[in-house]
ROKOL-839199 format. One record per residue (C-alpha): x, y, z; residue number from 1. Coordinates in nm, 4 decimals, m for minus. Layout:
<dokes>
<c1->X | c2->Y | c3->Z | k->NUM>
...
</dokes>
This chain:
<dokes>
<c1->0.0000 | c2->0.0000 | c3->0.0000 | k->1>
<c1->0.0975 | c2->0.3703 | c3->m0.1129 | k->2>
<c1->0.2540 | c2->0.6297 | c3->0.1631 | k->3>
<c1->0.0262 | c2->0.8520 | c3->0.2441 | k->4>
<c1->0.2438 | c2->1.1876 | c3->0.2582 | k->5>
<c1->0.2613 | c2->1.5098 | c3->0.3969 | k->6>
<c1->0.4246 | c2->1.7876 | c3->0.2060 | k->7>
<c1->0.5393 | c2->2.1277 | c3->0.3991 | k->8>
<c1->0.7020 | c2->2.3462 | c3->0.1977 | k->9>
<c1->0.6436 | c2->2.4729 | c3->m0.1741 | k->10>
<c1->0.9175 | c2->2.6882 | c3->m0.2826 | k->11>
<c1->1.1581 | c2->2.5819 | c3->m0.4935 | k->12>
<c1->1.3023 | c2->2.2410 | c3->m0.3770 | k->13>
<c1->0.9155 | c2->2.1818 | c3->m0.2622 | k->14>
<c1->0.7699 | c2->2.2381 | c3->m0.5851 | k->15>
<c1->0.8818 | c2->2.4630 | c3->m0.8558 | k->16>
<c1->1.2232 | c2->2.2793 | c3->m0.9339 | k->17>
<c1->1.0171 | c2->2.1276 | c3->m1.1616 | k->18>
<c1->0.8240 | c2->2.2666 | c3->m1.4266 | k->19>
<c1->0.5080 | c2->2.1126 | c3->m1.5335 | k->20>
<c1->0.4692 | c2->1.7870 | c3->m1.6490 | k->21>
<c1->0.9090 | c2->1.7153 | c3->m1.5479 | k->22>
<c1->0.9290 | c2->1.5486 | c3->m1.2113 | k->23>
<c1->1.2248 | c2->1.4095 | c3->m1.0044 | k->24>
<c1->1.3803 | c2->1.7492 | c3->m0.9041 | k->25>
<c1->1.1497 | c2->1.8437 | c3->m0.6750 | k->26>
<c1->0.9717 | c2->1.6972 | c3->m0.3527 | k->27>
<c1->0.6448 | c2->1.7152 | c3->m0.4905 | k->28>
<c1->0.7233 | c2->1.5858 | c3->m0.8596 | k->29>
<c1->0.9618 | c2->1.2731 | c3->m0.6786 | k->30>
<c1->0.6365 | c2->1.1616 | c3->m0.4365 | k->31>
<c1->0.4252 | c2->1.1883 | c3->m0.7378 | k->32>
<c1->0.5778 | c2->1.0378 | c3->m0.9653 | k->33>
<c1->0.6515 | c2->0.7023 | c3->m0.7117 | k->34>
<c1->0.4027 | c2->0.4588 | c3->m0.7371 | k->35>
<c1->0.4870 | c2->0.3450 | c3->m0.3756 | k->36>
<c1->0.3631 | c2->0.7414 | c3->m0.2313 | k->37>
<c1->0.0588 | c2->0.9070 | c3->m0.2362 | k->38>
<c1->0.0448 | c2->1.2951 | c3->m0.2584 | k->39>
<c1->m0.2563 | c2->1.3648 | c3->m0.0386 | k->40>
<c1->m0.1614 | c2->1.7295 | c3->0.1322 | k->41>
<c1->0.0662 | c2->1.9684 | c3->0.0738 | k->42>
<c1->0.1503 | c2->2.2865 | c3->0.3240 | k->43>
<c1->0.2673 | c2->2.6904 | c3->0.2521 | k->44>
<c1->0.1621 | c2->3.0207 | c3->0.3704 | k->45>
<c1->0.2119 | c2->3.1551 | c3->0.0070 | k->46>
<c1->m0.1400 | c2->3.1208 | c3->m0.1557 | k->47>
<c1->0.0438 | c2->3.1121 | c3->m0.5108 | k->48>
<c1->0.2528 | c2->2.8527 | c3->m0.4056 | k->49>
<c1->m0.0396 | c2->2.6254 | c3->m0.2495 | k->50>
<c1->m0.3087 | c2->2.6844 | c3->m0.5725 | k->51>
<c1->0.0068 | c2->2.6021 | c3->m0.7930 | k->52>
<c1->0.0318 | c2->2.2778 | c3->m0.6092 | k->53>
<c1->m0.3016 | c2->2.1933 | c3->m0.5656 | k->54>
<c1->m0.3767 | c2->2.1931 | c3->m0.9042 | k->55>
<c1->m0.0231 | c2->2.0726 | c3->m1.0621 | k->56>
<c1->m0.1193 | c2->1.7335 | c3->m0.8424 | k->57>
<c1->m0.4248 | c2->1.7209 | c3->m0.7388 | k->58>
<c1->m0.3765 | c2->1.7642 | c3->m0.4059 | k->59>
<c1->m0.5282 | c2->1.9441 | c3->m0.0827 | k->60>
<c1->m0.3464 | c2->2.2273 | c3->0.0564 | k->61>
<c1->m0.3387 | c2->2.4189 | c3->0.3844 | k->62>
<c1->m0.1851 | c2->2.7530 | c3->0.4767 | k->63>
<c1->m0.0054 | c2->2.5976 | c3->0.7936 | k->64>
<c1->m0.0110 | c2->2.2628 | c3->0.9547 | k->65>
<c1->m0.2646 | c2->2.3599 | c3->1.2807 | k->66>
<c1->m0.5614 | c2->2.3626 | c3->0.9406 | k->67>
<c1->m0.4725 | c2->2.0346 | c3->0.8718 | k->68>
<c1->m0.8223 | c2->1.8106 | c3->0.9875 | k->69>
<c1->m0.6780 | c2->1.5578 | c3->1.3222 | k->70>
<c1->m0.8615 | c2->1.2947 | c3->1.1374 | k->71>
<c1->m0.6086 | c2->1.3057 | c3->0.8543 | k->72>
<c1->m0.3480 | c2->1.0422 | c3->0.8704 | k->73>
<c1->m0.0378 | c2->1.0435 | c3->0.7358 | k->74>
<c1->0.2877 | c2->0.7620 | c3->0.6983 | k->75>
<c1->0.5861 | c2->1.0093 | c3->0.5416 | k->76>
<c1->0.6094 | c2->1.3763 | c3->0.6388 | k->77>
<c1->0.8363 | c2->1.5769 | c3->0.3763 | k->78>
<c1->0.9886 | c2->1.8928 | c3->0.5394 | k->79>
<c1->1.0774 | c2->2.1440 | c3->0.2606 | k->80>
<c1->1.0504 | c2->2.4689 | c3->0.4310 | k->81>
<c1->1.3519 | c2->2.7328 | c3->0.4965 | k->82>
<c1->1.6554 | c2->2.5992 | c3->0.7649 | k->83>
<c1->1.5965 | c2->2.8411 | c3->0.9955 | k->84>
<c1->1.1373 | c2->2.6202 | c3->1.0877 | k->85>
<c1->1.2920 | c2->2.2797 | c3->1.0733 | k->86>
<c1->1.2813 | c2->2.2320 | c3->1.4482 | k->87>
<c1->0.9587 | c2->2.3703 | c3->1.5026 | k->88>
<c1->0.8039 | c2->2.1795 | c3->1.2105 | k->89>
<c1->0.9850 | c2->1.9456 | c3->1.2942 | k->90>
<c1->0.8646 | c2->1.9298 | c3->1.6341 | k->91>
<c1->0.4770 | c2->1.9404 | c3->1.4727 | k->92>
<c1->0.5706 | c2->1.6507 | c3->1.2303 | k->93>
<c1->0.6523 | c2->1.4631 | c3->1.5587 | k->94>
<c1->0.3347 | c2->1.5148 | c3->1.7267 | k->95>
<c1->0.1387 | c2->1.4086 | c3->1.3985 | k->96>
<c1->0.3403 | c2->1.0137 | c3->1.4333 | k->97>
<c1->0.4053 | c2->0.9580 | c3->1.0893 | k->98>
<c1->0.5954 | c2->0.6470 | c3->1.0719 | k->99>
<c1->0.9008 | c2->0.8436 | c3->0.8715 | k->100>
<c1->1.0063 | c2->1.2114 | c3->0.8167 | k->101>
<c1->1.2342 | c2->1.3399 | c3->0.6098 | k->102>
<c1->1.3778 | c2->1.6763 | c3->0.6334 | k->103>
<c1->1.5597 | c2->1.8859 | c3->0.4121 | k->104>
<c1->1.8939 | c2->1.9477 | c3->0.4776 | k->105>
<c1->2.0815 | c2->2.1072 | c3->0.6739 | k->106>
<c1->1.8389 | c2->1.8992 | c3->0.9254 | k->107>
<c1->1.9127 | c2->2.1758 | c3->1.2338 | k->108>
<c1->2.1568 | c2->2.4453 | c3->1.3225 | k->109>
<c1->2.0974 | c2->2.3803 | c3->1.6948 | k->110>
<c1->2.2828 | c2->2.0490 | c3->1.7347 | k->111>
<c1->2.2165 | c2->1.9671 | c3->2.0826 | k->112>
<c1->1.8492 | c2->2.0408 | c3->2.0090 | k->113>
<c1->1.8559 | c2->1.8436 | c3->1.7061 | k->114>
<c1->1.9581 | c2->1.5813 | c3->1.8993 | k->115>
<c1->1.6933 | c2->1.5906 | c3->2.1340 | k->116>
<c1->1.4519 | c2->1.4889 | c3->1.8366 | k->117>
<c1->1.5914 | c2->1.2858 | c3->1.6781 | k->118>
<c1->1.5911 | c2->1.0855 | c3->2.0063 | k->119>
<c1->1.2311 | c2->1.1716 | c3->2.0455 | k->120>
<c1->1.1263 | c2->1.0206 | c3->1.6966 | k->121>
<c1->1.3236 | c2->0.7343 | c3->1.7786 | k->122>
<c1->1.1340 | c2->0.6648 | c3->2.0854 | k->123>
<c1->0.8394 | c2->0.6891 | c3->1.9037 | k->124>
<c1->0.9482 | c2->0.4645 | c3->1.6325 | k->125>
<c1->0.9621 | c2->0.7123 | c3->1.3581 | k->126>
<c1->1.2568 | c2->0.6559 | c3->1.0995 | k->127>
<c1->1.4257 | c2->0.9687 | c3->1.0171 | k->128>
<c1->1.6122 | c2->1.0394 | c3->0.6751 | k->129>
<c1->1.8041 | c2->1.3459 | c3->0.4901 | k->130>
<c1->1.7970 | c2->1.4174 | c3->0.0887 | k->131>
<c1->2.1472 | c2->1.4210 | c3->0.0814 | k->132>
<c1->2.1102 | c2->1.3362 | c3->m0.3122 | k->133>
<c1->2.4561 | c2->1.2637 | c3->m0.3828 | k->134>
<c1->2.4774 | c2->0.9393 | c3->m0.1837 | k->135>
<c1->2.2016 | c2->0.8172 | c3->m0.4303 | k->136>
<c1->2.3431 | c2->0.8905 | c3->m0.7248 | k->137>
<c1->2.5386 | c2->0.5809 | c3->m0.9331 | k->138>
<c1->2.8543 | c2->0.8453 | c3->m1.0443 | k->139>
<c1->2.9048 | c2->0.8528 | c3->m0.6578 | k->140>
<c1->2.8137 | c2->0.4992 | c3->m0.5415 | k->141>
<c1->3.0324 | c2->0.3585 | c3->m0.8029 | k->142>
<c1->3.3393 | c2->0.6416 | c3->m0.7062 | k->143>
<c1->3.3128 | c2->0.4893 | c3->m0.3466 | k->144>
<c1->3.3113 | c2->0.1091 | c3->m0.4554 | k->145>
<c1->3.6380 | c2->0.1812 | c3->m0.6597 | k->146>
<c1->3.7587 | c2->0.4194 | c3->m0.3920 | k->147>
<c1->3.6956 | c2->0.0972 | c3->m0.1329 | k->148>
<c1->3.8988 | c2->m0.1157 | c3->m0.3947 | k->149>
<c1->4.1568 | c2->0.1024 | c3->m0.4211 | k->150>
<c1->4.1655 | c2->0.1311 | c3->m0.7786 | k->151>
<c1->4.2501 | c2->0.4921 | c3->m0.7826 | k->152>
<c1->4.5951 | c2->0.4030 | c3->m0.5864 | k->153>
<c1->4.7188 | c2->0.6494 | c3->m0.3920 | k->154>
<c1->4.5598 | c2->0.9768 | c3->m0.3270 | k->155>
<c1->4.7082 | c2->1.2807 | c3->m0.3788 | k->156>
<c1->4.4489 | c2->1.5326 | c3->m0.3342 | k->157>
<c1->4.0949 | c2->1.5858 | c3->m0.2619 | k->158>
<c1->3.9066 | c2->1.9570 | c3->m0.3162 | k->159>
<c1->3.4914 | c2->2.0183 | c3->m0.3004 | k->160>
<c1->3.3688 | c2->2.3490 | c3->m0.4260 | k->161>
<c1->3.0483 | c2->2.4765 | c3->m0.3095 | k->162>
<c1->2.8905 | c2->2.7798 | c3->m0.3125 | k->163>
<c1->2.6171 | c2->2.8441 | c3->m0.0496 | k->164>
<c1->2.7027 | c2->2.9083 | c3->0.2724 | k->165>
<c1->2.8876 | c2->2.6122 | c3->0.5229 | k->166>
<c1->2.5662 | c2->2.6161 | c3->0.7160 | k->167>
<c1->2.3803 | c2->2.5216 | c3->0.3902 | k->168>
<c1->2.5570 | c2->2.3860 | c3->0.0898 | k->169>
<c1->2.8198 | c2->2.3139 | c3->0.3261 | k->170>
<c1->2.6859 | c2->2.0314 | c3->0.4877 | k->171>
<c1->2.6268 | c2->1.8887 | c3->0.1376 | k->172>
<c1->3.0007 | c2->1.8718 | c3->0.0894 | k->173>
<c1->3.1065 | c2->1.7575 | c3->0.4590 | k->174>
<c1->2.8386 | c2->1.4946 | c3->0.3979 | k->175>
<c1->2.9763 | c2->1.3440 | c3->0.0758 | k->176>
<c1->3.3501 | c2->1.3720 | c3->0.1818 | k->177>
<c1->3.2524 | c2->1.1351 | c3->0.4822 | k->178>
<c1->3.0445 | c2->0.8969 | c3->0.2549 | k->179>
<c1->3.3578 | c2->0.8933 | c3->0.0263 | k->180>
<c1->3.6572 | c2->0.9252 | c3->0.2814 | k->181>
<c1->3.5162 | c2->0.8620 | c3->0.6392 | k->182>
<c1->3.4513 | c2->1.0878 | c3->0.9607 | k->183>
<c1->3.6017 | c2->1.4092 | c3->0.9837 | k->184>
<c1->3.8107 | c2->1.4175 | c3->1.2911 | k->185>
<c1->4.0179 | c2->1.7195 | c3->1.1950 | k->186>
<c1->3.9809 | c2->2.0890 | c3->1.0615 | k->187>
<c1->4.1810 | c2->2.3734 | c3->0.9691 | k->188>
<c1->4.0192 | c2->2.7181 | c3->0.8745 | k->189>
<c1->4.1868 | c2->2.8855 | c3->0.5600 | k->190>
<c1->3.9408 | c2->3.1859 | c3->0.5036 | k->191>
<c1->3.6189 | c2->3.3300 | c3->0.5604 | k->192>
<c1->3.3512 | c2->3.5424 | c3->0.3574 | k->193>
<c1->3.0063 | c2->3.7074 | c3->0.4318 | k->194>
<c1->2.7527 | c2->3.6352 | c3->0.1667 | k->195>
<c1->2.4357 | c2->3.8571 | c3->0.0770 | k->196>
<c1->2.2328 | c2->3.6056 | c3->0.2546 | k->197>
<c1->2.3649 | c2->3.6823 | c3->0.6147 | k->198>
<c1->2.5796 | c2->3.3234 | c3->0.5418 | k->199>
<c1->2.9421 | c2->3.2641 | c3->0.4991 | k->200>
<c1->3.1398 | c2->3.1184 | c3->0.3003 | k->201>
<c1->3.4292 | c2->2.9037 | c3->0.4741 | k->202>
<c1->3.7831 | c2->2.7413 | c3->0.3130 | k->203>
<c1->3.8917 | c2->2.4569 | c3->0.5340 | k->204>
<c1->4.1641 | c2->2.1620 | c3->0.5261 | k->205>
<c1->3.9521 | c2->1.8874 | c3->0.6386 | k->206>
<c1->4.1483 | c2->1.5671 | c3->0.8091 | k->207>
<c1->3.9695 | c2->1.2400 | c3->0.7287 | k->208>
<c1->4.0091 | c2->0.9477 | c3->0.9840 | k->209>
<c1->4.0953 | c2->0.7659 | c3->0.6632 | k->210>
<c1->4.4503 | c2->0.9253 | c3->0.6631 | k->211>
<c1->4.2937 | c2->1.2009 | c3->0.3874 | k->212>
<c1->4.3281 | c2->1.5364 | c3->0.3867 | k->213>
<c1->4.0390 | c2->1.7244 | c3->0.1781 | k->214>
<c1->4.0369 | c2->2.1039 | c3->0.0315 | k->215>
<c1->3.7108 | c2->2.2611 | c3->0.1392 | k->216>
<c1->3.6760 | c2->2.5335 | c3->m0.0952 | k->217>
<c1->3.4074 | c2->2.8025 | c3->m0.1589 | k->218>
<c1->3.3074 | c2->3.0646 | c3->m0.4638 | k->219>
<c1->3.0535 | c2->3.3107 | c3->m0.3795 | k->220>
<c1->2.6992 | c2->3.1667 | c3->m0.5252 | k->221>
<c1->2.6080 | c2->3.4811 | c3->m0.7635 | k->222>
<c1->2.8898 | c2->3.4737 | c3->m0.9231 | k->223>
<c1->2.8794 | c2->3.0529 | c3->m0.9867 | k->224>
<c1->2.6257 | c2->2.8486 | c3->m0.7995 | k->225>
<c1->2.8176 | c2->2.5002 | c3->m0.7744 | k->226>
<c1->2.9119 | c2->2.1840 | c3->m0.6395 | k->227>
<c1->3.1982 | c2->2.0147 | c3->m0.7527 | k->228>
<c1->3.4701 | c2->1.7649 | c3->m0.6090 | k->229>
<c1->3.7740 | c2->1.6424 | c3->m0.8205 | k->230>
<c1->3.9168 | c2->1.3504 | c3->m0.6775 | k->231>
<c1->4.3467 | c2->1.2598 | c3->m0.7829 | k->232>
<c1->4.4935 | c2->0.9507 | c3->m0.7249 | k->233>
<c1->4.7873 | c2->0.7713 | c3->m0.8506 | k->234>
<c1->4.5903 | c2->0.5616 | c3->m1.1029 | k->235>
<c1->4.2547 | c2->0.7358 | c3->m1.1224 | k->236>
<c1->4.1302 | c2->1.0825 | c3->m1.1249 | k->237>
<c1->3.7545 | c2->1.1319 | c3->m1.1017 | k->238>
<c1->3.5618 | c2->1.5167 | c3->m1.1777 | k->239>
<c1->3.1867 | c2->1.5899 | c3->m1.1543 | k->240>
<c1->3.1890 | c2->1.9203 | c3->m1.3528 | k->241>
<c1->3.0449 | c2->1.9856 | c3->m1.6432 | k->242>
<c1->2.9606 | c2->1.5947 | c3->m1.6004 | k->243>
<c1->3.0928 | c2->1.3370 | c3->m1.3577 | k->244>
<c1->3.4113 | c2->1.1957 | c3->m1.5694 | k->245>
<c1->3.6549 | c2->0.9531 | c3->m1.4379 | k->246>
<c1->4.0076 | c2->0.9102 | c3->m1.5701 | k->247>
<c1->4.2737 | c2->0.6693 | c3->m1.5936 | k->248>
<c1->4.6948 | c2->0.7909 | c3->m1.5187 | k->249>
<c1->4.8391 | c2->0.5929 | c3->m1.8054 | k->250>
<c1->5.1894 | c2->0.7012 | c3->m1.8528 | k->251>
<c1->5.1376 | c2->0.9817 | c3->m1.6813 | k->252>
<c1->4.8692 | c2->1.0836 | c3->m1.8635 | k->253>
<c1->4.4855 | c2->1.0945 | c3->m1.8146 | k->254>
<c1->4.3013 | c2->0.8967 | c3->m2.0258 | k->255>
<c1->3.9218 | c2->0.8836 | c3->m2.0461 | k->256>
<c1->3.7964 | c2->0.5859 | c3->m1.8898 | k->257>
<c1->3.4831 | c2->0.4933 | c3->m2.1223 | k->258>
<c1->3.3992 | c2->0.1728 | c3->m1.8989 | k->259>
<c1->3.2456 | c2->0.4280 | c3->m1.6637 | k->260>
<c1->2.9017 | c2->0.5012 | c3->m1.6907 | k->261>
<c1->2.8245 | c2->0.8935 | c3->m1.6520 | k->262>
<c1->2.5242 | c2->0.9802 | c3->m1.4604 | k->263>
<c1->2.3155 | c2->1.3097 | c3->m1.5595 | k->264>
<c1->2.2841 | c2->1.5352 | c3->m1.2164 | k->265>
<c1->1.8985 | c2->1.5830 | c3->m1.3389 | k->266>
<c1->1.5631 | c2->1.4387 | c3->m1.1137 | k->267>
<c1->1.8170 | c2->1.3924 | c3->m0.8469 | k->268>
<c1->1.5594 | c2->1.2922 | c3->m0.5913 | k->269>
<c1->1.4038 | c2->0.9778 | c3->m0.7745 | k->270>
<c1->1.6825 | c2->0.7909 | c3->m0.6818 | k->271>
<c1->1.6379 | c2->0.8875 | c3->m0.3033 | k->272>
<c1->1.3078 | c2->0.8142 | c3->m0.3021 | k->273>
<c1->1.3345 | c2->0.5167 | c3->m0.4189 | k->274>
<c1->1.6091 | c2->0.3707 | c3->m0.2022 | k->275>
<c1->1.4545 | c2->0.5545 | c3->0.0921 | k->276>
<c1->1.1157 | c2->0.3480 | c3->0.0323 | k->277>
<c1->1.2923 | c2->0.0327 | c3->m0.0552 | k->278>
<c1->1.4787 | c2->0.0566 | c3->0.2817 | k->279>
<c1->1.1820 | c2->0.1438 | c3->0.4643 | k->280>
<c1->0.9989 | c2->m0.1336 | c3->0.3346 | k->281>
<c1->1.2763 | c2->m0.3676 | c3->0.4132 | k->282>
<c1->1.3561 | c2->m0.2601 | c3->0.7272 | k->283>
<c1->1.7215 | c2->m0.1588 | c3->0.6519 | k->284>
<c1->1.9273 | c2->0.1436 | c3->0.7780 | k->285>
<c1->1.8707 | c2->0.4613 | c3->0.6077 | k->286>
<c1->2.1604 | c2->0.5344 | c3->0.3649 | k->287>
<c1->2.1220 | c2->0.9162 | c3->0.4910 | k->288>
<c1->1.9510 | c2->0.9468 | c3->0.7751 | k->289>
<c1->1.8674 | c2->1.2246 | c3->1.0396 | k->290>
<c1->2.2083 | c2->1.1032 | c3->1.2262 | k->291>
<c1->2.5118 | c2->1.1085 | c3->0.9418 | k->292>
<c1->2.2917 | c2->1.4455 | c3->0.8386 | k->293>
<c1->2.3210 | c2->1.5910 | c3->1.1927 | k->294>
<c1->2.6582 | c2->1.4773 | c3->1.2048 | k->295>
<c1->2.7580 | c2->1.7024 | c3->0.8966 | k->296>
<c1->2.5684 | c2->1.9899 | c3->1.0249 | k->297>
<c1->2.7474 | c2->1.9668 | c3->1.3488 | k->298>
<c1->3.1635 | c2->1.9909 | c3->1.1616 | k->299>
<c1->2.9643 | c2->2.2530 | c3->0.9681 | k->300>
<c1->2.8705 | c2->2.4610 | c3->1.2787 | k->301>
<c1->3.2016 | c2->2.4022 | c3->1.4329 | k->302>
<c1->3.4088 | c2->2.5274 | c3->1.1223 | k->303>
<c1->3.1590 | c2->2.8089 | c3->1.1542 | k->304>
<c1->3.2172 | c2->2.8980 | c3->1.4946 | k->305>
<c1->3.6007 | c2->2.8758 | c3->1.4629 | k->306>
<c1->3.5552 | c2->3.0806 | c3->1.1576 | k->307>
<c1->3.3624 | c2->3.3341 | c3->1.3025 | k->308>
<c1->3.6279 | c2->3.3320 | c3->1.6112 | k->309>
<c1->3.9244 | c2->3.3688 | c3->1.3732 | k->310>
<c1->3.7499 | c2->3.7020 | c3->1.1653 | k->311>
<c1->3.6442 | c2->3.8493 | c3->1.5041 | k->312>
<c1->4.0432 | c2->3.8227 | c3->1.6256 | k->313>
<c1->4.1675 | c2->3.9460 | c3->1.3000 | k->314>
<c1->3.9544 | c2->4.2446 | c3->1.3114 | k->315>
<c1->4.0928 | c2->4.2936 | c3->1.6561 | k->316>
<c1->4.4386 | c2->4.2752 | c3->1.5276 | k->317>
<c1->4.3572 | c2->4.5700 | c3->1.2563 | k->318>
<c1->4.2113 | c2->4.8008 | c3->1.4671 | k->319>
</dokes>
């Protein structure tokens, strides 16, 4: 039997990623489009945003979750809404016992908070899971079967670019290092830089526990909205922009290797969904779940914090 689902949120990675009749980059297009979800409600305080739904998907919507009838059930509770609500909707999605919620990331800024529910909705049995995309995507699972294999020999260097603050599309790239590399047990902050959004932008040497060290770098998002890692070992050399590409050192010299399959970055969240329902239904762990998300968040906030600390002295120093 379908999920019933919850949708809260219907800006752009709730809904209008994708344009009519394209689904997969969006929350709403992704649940429709699985045959194992049902769409029933969606939730926005823009009116445009909930008539826009409601008749893109045929689907109820509600200005905030307190006008949603008690007598509705639901199984899967999407949160799409801005950072700064996902505890307290969070917090509402609790008291509605879904049997899973998943949450955009970054899941919470205030870790030991954070923590706190995610205990709570394990008490209550509710599974927990993060859209971290790139852990679903077969470019990336492949990468860390060959990187597990070491068929890419030794590696030399490591560098993510993102664009979007550390807070936000940096807990994308701490995320994926750790899928690839393992825990973060190290930092060192290179440079810091306020962003129009009130964010920042922070450069960091990241130490894996896997003996790696990774370049966390950062480019302003108006001037190139991003994410890329470029991967250099010994034997191998693997690049995700302008397409994921992996390479072969022959000679010394990097050679296309056309045994590996390229995978468009394009309805990014089909693939989640459908792992995240398969292990649901199967009763394995979540590939990205509310922990390894909260775990990213939390390096993110501490690089913050020590980046913040560092600007603060060095303003000191200048005056």
């Amino acid at each position: 039997m379908a999920l019933n689902t919850l949708l809260v949120g219907l800006g752009n990675i709730g809904l209008h990623l994708d344009p009519k009749g394209v689904y997969g980059n969006s929350h709403a297009g992704a649940i429709f489009a699985n045959s194992e979800l049902n769409l029933r409600a969606g939730v926005d305080p823009v009116r445009e945003n909930r008539c826009l739904f409601s008749e893109r998907y045929h689907a109820v919507s509600y200005e905030k979750i307190e006008s949603i009838p008690r007598s509705h059930q639901f199984d899967l509770i999407v949160i799409a809404t801005p950072p700064q609500t996902h505890f307290e909707v969070f917090s509402k999605a609790l008291g509605m016992k879904p049997r899973l919620i998943i949450c955009e990331k970054p899941i919470f800024n205030g870790i030991s908070k954070g923590k706190d529910l995610l205990e709570k909705a394990s008490a209550l049995g509710i599974k927990v899971a993060v859209p971290h995309w790139m852990r679903f995507n077969e470019s990336f699972i492949e990468i860390k079967q060959q990187l597990a294999q070491h068929k890419f020999g030794h590696i030399k260097h490591v560098r993510y670019l993102y664009a979007k603050g550390i807070l936000n599309s940096g807990t994308h790239a701490i995320d994926l290092l750790q899928y690839l590399f393992g825990k973060v047990i190290g930092f060192e902050v290179v440079k810091s830089y306020p962003l129009d959004t009130g964010e920042i932008n922070v450069d960091a040497l990241l130490q894996m526990d896997s003996n790696i060290k990774a370049h966390l770098h950062s480019i302003n998002y108006r001037d190139h909205f991003t994410t890329e890692i470029d991967i250099i070992g010994t034997k191998k050399r693997f690049i995700n922009f302008p397409k994921d590409s992996l390479y072969q050192v022959i000679d010394g010299v990097l050679r296309l290797d056309t045994q590996f399959s390229s995978t468009v970055h394009d309805k990014v969240l089909m693939p989640f969904y459908e792992e995240l329902i398969n292990s649901f239904n199967n009763k394995r762990t979540m590939i990205s779940s509310g922990d390894t998300a909260l775990n990213a968040a939390e390096i993110a906030r501490n690089i913050y914090l020590d980046a913040v600390g560092v600007a603060n002295l060095n303003s000191k120093n200048s005056a």
